[in-house]
C-alpha positions as CSV (number, residue, x, y, z in Angstrom):
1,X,5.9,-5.5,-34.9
2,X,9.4,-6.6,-35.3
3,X,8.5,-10.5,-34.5
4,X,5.6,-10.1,-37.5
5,X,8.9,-8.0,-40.0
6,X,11.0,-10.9,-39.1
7,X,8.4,-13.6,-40.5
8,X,7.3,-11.1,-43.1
9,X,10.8,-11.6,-44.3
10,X,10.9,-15.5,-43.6
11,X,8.0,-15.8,-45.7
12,X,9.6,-13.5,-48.7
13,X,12.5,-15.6,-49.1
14,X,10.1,-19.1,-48.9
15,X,8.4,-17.3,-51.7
16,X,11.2,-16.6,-53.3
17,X,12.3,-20.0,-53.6
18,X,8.6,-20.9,-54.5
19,X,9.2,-18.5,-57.4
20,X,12.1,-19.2,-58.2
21,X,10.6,-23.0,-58.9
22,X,7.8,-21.5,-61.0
23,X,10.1,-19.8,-63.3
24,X,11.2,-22.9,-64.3
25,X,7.5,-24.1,-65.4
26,X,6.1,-23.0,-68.8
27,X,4.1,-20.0,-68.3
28,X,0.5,-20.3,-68.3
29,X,-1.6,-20.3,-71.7
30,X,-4.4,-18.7,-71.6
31,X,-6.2,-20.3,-74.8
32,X,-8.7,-22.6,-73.0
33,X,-8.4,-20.2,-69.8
34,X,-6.9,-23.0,-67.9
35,X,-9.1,-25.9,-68.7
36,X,-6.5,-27.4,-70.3
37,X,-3.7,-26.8,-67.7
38,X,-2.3,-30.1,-65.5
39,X,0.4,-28.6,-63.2
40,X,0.2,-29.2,-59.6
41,X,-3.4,-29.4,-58.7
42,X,-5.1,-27.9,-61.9
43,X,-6.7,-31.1,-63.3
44,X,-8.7,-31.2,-59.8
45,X,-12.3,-30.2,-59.7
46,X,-13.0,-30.1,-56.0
47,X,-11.8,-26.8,-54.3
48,X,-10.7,-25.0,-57.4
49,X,-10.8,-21.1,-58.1
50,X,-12.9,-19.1,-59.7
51,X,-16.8,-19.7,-59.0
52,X,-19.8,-18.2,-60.4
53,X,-21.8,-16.6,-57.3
54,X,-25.9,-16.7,-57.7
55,X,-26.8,-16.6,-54.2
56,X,-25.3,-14.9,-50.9
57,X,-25.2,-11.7,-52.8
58,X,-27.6,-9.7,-50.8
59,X,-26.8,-11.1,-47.3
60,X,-25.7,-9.1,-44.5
61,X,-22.4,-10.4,-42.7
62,X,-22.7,-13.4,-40.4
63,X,-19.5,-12.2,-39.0
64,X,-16.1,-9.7,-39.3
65,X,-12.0,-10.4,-39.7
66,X,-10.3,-7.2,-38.2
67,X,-7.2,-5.8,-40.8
68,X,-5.2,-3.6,-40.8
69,X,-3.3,-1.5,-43.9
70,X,-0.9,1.1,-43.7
71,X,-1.4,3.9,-46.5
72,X,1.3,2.8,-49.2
73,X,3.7,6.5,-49.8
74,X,6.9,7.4,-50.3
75,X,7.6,4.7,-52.1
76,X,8.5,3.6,-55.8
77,X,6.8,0.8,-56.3
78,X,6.6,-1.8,-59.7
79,X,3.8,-3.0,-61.8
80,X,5.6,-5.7,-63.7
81,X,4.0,-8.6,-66.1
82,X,4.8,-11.8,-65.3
83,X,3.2,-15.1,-66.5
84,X,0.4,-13.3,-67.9
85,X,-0.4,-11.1,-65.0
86,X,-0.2,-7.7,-64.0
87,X,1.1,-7.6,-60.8
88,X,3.0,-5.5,-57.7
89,X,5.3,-6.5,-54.8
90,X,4.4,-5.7,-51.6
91,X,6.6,-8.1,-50.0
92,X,9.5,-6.4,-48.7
93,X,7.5,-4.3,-46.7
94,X,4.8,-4.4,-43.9
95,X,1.9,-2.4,-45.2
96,X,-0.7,-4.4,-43.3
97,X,-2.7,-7.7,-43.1
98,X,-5.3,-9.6,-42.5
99,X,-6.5,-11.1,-38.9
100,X,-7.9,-14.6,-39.9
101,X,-8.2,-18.3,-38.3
102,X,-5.8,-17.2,-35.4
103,X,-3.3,-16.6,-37.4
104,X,-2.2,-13.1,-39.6
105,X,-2.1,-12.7,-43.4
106,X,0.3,-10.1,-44.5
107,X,-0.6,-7.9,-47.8
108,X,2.2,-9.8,-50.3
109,X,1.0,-8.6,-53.8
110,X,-1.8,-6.7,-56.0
111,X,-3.1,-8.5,-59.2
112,X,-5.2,-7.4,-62.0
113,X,-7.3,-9.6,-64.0
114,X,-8.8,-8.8,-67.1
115,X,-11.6,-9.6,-67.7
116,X,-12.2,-10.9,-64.3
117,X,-12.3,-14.2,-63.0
118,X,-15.5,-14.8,-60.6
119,X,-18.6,-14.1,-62.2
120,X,-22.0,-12.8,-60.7
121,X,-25.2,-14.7,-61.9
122,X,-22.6,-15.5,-65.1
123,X,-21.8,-12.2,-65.6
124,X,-18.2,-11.1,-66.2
125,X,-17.0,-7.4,-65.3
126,X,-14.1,-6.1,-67.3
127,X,-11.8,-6.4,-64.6
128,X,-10.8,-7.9,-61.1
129,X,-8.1,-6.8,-58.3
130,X,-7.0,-9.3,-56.2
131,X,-5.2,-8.4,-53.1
132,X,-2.9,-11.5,-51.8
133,X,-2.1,-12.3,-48.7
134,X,0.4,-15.2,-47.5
135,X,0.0,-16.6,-44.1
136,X,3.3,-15.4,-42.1
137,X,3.8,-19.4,-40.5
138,X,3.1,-20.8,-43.8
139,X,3.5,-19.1,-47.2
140,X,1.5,-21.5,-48.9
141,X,-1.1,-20.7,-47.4
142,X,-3.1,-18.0,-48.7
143,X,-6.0,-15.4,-48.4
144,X,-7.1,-13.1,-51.3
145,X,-9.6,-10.2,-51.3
146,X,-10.9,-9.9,-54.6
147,X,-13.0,-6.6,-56.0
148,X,-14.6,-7.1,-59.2
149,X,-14.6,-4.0,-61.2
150,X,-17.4,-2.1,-63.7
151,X,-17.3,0.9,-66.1
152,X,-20.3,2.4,-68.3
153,X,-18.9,1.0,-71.7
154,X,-16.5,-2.7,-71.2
155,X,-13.8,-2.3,-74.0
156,X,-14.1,-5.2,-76.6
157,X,-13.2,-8.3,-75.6
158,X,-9.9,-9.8,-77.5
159,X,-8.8,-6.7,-78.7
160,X,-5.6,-4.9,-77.8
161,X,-5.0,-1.4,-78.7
162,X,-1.4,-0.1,-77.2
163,X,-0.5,2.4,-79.0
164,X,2.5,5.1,-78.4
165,X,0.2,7.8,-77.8
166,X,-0.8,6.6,-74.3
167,X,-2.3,9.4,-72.1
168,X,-2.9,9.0,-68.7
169,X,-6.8,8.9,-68.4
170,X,-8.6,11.9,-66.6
171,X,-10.0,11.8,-63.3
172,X,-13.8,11.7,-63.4
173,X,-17.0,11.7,-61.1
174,X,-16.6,7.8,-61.8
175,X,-13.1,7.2,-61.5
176,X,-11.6,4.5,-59.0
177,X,-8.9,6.2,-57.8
178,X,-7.2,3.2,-56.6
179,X,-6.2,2.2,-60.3
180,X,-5.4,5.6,-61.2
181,X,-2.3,5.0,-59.3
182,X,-1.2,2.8,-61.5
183,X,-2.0,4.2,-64.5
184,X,0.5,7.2,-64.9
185,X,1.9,5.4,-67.4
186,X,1.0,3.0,-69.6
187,X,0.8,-0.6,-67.7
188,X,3.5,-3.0,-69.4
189,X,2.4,-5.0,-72.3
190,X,5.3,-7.5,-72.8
191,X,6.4,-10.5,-70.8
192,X,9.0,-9.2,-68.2
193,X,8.4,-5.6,-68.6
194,X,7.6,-3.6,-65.6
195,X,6.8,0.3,-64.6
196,X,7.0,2.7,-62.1
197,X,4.4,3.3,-59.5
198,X,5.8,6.9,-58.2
199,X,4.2,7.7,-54.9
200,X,5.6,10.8,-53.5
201,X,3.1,12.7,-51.9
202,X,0.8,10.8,-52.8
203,X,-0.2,7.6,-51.6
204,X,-2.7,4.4,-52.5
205,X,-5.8,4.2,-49.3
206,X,-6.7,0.5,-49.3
207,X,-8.6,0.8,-46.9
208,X,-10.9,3.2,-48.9
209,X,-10.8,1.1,-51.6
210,X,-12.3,-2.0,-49.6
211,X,-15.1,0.7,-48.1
212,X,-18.1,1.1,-49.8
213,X,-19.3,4.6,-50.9
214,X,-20.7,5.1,-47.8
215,X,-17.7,4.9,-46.1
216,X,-18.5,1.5,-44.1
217,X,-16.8,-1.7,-45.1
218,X,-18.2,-3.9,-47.6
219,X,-19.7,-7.4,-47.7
220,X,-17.5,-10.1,-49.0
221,X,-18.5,-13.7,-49.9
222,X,-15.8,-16.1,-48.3
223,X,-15.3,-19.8,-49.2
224,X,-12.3,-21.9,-49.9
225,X,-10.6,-21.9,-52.9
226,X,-7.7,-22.0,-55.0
227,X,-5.1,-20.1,-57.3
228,X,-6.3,-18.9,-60.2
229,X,-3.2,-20.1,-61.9
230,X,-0.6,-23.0,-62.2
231,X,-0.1,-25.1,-60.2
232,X,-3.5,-24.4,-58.4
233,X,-2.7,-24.9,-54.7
234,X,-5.8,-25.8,-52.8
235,X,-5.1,-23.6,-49.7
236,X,-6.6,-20.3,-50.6
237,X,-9.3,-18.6,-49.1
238,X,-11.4,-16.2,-51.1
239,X,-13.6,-12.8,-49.8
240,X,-14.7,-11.9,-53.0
241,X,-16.9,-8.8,-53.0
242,X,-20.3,-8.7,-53.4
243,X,-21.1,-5.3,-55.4
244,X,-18.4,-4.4,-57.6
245,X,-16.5,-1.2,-58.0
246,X,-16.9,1.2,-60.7
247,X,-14.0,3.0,-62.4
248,X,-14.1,5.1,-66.0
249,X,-13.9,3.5,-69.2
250,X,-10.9,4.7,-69.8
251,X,-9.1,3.0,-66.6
252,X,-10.8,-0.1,-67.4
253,X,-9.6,0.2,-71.0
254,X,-5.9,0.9,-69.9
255,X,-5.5,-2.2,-68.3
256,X,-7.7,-4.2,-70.6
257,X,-5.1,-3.4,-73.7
258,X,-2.0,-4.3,-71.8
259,X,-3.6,-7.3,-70.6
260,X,-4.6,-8.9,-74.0
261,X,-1.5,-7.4,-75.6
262,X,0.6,-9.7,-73.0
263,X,-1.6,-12.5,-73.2
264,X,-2.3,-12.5,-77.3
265,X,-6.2,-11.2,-77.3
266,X,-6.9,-13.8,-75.0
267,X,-7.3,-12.0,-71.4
268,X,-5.7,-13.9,-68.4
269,X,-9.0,-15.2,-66.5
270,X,-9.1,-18.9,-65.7
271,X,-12.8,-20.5,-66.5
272,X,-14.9,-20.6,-63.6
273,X,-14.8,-24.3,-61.5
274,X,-17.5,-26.5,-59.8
275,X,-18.6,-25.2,-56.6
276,X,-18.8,-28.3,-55.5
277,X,-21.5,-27.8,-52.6
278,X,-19.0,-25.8,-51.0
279,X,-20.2,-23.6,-48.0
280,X,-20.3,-19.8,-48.6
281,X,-20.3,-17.1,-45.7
282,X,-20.6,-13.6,-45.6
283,X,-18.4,-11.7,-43.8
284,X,-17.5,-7.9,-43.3
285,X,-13.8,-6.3,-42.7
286,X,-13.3,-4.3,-39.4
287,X,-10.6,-1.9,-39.6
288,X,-8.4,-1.8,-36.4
289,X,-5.1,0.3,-35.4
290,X,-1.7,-1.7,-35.4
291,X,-2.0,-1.3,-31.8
292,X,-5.2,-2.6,-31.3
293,X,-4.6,-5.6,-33.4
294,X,-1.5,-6.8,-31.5
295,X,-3.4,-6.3,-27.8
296,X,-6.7,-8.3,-29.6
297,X,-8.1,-11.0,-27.4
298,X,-7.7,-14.5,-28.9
299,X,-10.2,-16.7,-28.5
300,X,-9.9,-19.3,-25.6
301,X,-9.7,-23.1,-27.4
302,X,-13.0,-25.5,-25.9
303,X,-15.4,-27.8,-27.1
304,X,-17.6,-25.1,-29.0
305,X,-15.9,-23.8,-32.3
306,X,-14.3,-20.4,-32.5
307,X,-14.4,-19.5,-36.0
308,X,-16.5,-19.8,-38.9
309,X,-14.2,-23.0,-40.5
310,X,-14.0,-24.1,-37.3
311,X,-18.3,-24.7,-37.5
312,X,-17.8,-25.4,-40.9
313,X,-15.3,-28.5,-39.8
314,X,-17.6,-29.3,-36.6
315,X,-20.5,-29.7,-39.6
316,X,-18.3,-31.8,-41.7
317,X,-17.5,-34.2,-39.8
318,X,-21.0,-34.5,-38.5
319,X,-22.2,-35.2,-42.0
320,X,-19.0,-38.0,-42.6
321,X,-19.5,-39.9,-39.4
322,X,-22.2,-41.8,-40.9
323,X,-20.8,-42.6,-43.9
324,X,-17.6,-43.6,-42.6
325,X,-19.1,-45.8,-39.9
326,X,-21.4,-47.3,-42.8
327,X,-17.9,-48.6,-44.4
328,X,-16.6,-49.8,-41.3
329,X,-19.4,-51.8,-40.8
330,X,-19.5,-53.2,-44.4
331,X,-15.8,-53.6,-44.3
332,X,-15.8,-55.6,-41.7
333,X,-18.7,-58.1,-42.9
334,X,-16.9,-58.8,-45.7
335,X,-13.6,-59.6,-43.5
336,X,-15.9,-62.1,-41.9
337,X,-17.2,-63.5,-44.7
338,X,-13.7,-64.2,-46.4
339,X,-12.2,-65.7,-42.4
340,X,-15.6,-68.3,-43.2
341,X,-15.0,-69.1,-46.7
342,X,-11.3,-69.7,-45.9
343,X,-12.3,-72.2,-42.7
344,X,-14.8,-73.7,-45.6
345,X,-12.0,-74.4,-47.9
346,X,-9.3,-75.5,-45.4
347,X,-12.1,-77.7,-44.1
348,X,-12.7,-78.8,-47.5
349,X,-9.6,-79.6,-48.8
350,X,-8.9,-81.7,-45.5
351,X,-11.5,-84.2,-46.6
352,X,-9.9,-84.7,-49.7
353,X,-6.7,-85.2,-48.6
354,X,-8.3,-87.8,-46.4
355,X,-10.1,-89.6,-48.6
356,X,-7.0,-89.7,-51.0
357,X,-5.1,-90.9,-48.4
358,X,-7.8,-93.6,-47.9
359,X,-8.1,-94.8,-51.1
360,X,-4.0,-95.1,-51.4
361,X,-3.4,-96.7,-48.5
362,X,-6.4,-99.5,-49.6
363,X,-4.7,-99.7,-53.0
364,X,-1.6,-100.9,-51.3
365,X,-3.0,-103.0,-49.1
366,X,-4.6,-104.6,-52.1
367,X,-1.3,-104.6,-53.8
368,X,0.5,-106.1,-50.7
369,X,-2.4,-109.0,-50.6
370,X,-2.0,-110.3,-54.3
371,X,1.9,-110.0,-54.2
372,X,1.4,-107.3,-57.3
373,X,3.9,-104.1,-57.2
374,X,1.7,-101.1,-58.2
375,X,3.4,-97.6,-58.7
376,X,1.8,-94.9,-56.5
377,X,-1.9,-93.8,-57.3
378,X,-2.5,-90.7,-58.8
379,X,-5.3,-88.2,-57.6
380,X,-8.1,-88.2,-60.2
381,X,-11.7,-86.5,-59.8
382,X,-13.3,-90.4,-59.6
383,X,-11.1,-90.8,-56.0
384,X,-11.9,-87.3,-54.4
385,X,-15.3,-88.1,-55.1
């Protein structure tokens, strides 16, 4: 535990510096939702985030990633906007991770996207929460669980209503009461603003929140990705849910008019990308005690893969071989043609410098024999030939 706090901490202040660097960018615009954006890897169309999902939506997990979260309590916590984003830091603390490719993925930070991101058969829910987790070795790497969120009646799109009146909304049958943490007060609605997330006595259950009703985990649909926002690394990998949550109108409503109040009516979803023929998995999440996850067996390295990327890699390079032994091949029929059209010209151009010479050395011999001084002969096309 103290190794993972140490790197926990490592990776803080890498992100800090990554931050620190992004402050200096302009912050995103959300006119065209993103179409229009060309930091970093934005302008790319091959592993970018967010997808629309028509199929693996009913399919049972091919496999599971154990995590592991602590309830977040006795804490103050802050929902703060920030480049168009509702977001908390959960960096300075452990609350848990994720148990992925060999390697762990502590809980960094909580987003809220409204209206969401991914879509489901082209259909957009009102809002998305993305949980983000940074790889503890390398901070740029990144895993984020997304749950798309549904209410009864989706407030109007475009239109922000923050008024000073705000009441906190009332706890119903179909109330999420993960958001109504959040929601004490009204969510900030300006650039730079922030509020506090009081939790005394009270604490936020994510691991009831990634359960579904019947108290098993949900399915999730994995598959590599992106950020969702400049400058659009291409080291994320998604589990985006595949039934969504539902919360009251009134939660849903609370974070849609901050949201379009910070980002001027527009909402702070990125349009969806290609997918690209990219391979999508299903996988479930298996809950396991800190204990248990630091005495979990790893599995041994051999020839057969170990993880799902790992067969996804194995399949990958099956299908490339091919094609990369195709251009070899052509590649090197063209080296041989150029070697034999080079041998061809040398070979060429050394019988015309011999019948020049030839020719020259018979027009001074014709020269010497008739006593008549003759200044050098020029090449012309009637001597080469």
């Amino acid at each position: 535990m103290q190794v993972r706090l140490a790197l926990l901490h490592v990776a803080a202040v890498t992100v800090g510096f990554l931050q620190c660097a992004a402050d200096a960018a302009p912050l995103p615009i959300y006119l065209k939702h993103g179409l229009d954006w060309t930091e970093g890897s934005c302008l790319s169309r091959e592993l970018q985030s967010p997808v629309n999902f028509d199929s693996q939506l009913t399919e049972p997990p091919g496999s599971l990633l154990d995590y592991h979260y602590e309830p977040i309590g006795n804490v103050t916590l802050k929902l703060a906007a920030r480049a168009g984003t509702l977001s908390v830091d959960l960096s300075q603390k452990l609350w848990g991770g994720v148990s992925y490719d060999d390697a762990w993925f502590p809980l960094t930070r909580i987003d809220f996207r409204g209206p969401a991101e991914h879509l489901i058969k082209g259909a957009r829910s009102p809002l998305e929460v993305q949980l983000v987790h940074q790889q503890e070795s390398d901070p740029a790497r990144l895993l984020i669980i997304s749950s798309l969120i549904s209410c009864k009646e989706p407030p109007q799109a475009g239109v922000a209503a923050v008024t000073e009146d705000y009441v906190q909304p009332v706890l119903q049958v179909n109330s999420e009461k993960f958001l109504q943490h959040f929601l004490a007060v009204r969510p900030p609605a300006a650039e730079g603003q922030s509020t506090d997330v009081v939790l005394e006595g009270d604490f936020i259950d994510l691991r009831a929140f990634l359960e579904a009703s019947s108290g098993r985990s949900s399915s999730f649909i994995k598959y590599a990705g992106s950020l969702t926002a400049p400058p659009c690394i291409e080291r994320t990998t998604w589990l985006v849910r595949q039934t969504r949550r539902v919360a009251s109108n009134a939660q849903v409503k609370a974070f849609a008019d901050s949201i379009y109040a910070l980002t001027d009516n527009k909402g702070n979803f990125r349009e969806v990308m290609p997918m690209n023929h990219r391979v999508l998995s299903v996988v479930g999440l298996r809950w396991l005690s800190m204990a248990d996850m630091n005495n979990r067996p790893t599995l041994p390295r051999g020839p057969n893969p170990r993880t799902d990327d790992e067969l996804n890699a194995n399949r990958l390079v099956r299908q490339v071989l091919p094609k990369t032994k195709q251009v070899l091949d052509q590649t090197m029929d063209l080296a041989k043609r150029l070697q034999r059209a080079e041998t061809a010209a040398d070979a060429e151009w050394d019988g015309v410098a011999a019948r020049l010479a030839a020719k020259s050395l018979a027009a001074d011999q014709a020269a010497t024999a008739y006593g008549d001084v003759r200044p050098p002969v020029a090449l012309t096309s009637s001597m080469i030939a």
